[in-house]
C-alpha positions in Angstrom: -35.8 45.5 -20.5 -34.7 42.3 -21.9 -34.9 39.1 -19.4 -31.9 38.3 -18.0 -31.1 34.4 -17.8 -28.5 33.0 -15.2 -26.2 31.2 -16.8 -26.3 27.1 -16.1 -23.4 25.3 -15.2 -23.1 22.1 -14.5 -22.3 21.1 -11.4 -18.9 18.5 -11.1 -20.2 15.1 -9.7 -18.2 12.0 -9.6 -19.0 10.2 -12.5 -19.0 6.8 -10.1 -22.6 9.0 -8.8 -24.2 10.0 -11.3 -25.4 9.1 -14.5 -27.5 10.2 -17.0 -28.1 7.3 -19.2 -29.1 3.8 -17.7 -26.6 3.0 -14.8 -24.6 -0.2 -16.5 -25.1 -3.6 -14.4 -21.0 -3.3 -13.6 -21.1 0.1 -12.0 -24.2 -0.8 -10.2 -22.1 -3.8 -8.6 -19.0 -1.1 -7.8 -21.4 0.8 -6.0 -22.6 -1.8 -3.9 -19.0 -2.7 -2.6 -18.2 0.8 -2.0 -20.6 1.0 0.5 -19.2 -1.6 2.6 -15.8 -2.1 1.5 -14.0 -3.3 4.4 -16.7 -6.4 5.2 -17.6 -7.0 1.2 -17.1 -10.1 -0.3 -16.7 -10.7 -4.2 -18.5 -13.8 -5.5 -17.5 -15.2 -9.0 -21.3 -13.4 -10.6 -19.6 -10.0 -9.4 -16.5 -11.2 -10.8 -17.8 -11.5 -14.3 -19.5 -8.4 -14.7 -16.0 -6.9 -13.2 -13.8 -8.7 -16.2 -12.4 -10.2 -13.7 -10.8 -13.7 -13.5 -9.0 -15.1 -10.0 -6.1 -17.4 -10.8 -4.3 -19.3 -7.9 -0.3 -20.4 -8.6 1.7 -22.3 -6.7 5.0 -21.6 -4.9 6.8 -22.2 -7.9 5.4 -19.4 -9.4 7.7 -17.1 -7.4 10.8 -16.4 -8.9 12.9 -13.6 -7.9 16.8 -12.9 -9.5 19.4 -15.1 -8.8 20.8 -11.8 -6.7 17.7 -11.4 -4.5 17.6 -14.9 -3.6 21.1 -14.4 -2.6 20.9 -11.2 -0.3 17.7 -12.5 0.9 19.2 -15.8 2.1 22.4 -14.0 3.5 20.0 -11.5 5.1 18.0 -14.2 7.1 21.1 -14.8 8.9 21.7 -11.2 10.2 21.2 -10.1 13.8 18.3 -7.4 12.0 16.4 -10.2 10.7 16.7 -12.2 13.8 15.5 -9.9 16.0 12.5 -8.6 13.7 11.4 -12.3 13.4 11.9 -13.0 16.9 9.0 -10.4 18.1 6.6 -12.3 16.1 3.2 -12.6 18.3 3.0 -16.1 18.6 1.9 -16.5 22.1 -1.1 -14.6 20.8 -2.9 -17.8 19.0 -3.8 -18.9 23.0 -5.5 -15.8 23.8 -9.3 -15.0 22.7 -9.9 -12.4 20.1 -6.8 -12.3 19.3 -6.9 -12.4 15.3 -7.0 -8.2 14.6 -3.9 -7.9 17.0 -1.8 -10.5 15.4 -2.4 -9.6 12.3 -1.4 -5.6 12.9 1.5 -6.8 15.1 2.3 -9.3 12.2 2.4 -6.4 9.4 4.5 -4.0 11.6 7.0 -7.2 11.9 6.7 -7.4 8.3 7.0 -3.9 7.2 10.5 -3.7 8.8 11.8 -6.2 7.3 11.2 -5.3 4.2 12.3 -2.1 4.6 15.6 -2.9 6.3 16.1 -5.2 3.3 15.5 -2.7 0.6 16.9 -0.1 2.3 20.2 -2.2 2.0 19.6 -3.3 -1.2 17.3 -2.0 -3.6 18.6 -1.4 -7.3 16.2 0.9 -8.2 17.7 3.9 -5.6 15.9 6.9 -7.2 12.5 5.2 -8.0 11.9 3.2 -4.9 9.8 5.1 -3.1 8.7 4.1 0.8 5.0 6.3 1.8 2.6 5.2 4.3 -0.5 7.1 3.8 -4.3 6.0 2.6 -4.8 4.3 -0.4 -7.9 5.8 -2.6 -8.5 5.8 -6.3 -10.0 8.8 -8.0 -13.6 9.8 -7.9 -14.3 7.2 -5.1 -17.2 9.2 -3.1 -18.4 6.8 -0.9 -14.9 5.3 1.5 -12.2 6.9 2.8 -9.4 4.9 0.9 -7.7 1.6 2.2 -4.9 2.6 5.6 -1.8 0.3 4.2 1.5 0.7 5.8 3.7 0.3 3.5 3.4 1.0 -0.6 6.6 1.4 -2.6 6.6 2.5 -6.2 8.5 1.9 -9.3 6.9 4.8 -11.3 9.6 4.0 -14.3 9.9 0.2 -14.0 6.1 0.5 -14.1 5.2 -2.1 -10.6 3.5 -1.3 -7.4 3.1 -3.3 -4.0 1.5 -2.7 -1.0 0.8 -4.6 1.6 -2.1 -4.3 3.2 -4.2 -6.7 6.1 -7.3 -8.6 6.0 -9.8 -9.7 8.5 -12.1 -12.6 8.0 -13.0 -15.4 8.6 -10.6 -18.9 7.6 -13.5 -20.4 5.5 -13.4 -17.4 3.4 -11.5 -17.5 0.5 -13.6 -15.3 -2.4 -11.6 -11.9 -3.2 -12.6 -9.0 -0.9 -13.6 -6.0 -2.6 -10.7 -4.1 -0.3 -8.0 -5.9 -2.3 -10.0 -5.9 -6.1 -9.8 -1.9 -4.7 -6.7 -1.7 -3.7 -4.8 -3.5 -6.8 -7.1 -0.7 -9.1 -5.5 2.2 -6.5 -2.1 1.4 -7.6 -3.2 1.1 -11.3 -4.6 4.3 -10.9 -1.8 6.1 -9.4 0.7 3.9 -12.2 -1.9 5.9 -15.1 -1.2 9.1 -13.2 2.0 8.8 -13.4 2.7 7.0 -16.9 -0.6 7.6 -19.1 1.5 6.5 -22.1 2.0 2.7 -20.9 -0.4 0.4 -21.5 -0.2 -2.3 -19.0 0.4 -1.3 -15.4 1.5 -4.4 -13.4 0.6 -4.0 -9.1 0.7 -6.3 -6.4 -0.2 -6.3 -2.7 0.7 -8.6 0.4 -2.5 -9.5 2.6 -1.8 -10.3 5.9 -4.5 -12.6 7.8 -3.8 -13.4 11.1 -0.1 -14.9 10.9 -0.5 -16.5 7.4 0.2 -14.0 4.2 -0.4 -14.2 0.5 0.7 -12.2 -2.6 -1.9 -11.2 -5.0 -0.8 -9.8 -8.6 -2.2 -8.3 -11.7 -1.0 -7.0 -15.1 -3.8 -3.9 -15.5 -4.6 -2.8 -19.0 -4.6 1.0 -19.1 -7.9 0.9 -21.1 -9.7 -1.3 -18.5 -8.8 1.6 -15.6 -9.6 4.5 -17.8 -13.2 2.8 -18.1 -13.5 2.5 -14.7 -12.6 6.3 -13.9 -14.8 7.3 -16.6 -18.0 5.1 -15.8 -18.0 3.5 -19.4 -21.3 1.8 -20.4 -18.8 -1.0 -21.1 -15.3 -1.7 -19.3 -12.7 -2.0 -21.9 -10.1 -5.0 -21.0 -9.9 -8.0 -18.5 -8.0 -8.4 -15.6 -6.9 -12.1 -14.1 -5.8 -11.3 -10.5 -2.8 -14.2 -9.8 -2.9 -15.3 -6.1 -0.1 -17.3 -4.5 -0.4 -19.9 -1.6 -1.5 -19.0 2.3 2.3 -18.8 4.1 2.5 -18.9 7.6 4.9 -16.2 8.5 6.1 -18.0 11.9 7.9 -20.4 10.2 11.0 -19.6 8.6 9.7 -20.9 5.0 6.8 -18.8 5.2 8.6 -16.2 6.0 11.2 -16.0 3.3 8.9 -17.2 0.8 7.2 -14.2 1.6 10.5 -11.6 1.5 10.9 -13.7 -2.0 7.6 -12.3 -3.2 7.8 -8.9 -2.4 11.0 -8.8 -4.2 10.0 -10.7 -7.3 9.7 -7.4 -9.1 12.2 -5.1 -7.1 15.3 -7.0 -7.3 18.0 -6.4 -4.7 21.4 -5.6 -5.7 23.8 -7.8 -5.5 26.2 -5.1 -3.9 25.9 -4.6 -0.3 28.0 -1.2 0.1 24.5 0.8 -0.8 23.7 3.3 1.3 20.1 3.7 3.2 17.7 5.3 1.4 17.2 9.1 3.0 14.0 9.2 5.4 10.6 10.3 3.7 9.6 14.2 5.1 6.3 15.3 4.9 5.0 18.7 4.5 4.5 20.2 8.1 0.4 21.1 8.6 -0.3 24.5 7.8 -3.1 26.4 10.2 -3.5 28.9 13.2 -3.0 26.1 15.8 -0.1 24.8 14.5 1.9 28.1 13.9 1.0 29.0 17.6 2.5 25.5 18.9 5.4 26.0 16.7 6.2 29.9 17.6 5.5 28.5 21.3 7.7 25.4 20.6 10.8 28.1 19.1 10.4 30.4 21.9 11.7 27.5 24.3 14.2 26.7 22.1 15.6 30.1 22.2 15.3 30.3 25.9 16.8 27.4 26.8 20.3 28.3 24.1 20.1 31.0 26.1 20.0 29.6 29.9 23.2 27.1 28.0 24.7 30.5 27.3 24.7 31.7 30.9 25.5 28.7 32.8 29.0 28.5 30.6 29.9 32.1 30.8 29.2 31.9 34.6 31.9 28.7 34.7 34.0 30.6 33.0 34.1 33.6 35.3 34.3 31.2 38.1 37.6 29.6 36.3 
């Protein structure tokens, strides 16, 4: 009888894992801010072997449409803005430990103004997309993504911004390796969607206690394609473009912020637009959850039917 060989197949690994040739000094340095992404700090070394370049702008740098500066100016004097604003945590800066808590009280504030402003507003009705879920670019096998609560999309435009928060320290100012990761995320999901373009242009809004910033970045589909792959060489450069610190309880900081956001999603200058349709989500699928919702319709049922009998028992009584 002839020996019988099993046949070998490879087993699929991340390429970010393993390599078979000498692991290049770049990927080496993604791995290590992987591992702990949320605390990592960038340093201009790590920078380099990135491609990477930060450049900081000035406030002049922001320049939406003469139509968004309009609606957002007419919208700061609305009773929506107003009472958004007006929740602001302030009275938190004379409490201890209270830096985490501003900050997610300060993005929630945030969040609903931009959405009640683009909701109003946005030109783009079809391709301006509102989802909340985790952030994670592909083969990433060592986090769990980055939580923002708010990422809108422009899949034909070709922009991305999310805004996302940002604990540290205020002596800090080196890029963290959560928002080098998170402007690559949006790239990456810009490549899913258009793998013909060539440039995919992202930005996010950190939030840091009550001051904000807008970061920005014109990515070269060749430079994320290396990355995914695990190139021996990264193909392109990147020069991240970061705005200055605005303090979100004042009214300046504030708008300039709104003016930011909207630099690449201009608002219409109509104000008759309809807002946008709620985002549904798939229901989970799964033993549990088809008992709580047969459980859930059963009530449902009996309780039309209780309706029923009181109201044919009125009308007997009439």
């Amino acid at each position: 009888m002839g020996r019988h060989h099993r046949s070998s197949s490879p087993k699929q690994l991340s390429t970010w894992n393993s390599q078979r040739s000498p692991t290049p000094a770049w990927l080496l340095t993604v791995r290590r801010q992987l591992r702990n992404l949320p605390i990592s700090l960038i340093d201009d070394t790590e920078l380099a072997k990135l491609h990477v370049t930060l450049q900081e702008e000035d406030e002049l740098s922001i320049c939406p449409t003469l139509g968004t500066l309009k609606k957002i100016e007419s919208f700061c004097t609305t009773d929506a803005y107003k009472g958004h604003s007006g929740v602001l945590p302030r009275h938190l800066r004379t409490r201890l430990n209270w830096e985490k808590q501003c900050a997610a009280q300060t993005d929630a504030v945030l969040t609903e103004l931009v959405v009640e402003l683009g909701d109003r507003h946005s030109v783009n009705r079809t391709d301006f997309y509102r989802h909340e879920h985790t952030l994670r670019i592909t083969g990433d096998p060592y986090t769990k993504g980055v939580k923002s609560n708010l990422t809108i999309r422009d899949f034909q435009g070709g922009n991305s911004i999310s805004i996302i928060v940002r604990n540290r320290r205020p002596h800090q100012w080196q890029l963290s390796a959560t928002e080098v990761y998170t402007l690559l995320t949006l790239a990456d999901e810009q490549r899913k969607a258009r793998p013909d373009s060539d440039v995919y242009k992202v930005h996010i809004i950190v939030i840091q206690n009550y001051w904000a910033y807008r970061l920005s970045a014109d990515i070269p589909s060749s430079y994320i394609t290396s990355i995914i792959a695990s190139h021996v060489e990264i193909n392109g450069h990147i020069a991240i473009r970061r705005t200055p610190y605005f303090n979100v309880f004042e009214e300046f900081g504030l708008q300039a912020i709104l003016r930011a956001f909207f630099e690449d999603f201009p608002l219409s200058t109509l104000s008759t637009v309809p807002p946008l349709p709620p985002v549904h989500f798939p229901p989970p699928v799964g033993r549990k959850y088809n008992k709580v919702l047969e459980a859930s319709s059963i009530k449902q049922s009996k309780r039309r039917h209780r309706s029923k009998h009181k109201q044919h028992v009125r009308e007997r009584k009439k």
